[in-house]
N, C-alpha and C positions, 0 to 999 in steps of 0.2 A: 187588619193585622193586630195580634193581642202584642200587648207589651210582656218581653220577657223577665221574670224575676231574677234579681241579684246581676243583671246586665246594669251596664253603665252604658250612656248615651249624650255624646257632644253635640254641640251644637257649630256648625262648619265660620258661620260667619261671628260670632260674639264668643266663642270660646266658653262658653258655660255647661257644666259636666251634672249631669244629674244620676241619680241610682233607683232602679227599679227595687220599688220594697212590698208593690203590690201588682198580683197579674188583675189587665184589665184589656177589654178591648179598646181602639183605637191606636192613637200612634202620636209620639212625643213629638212637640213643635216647640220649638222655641225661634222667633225673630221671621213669623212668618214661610218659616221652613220647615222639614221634616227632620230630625234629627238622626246621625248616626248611632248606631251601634258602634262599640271602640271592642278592639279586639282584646283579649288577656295580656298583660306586659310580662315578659319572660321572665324570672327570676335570676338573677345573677348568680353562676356557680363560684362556690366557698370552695379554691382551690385548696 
């Protein structure tokens, strides 16, 4: 699986957030694990 550009990706056990700046194949590990993808954080509406 390639890595996606301008994706952020956590890591489940050690909490460490990385940002994708370049596509490449393979797949982010951190702590002997595979890392998530994190989803986009909503923007809060400016009532």
């Amino acid at each position: 699986m390639a890595s996606q550009l301008g994706k952020r990706y956590r890591c489940l056990k050690c909490g460490t957030e990385i940002l994708c700046t370049k596509i490449g194949e393979g797949t982010m590990t951190c702590c002997g694990q595979e890392m998530e993808v994190q989803e986009p954080r909503p923007i809060p509406s400016s009532d």
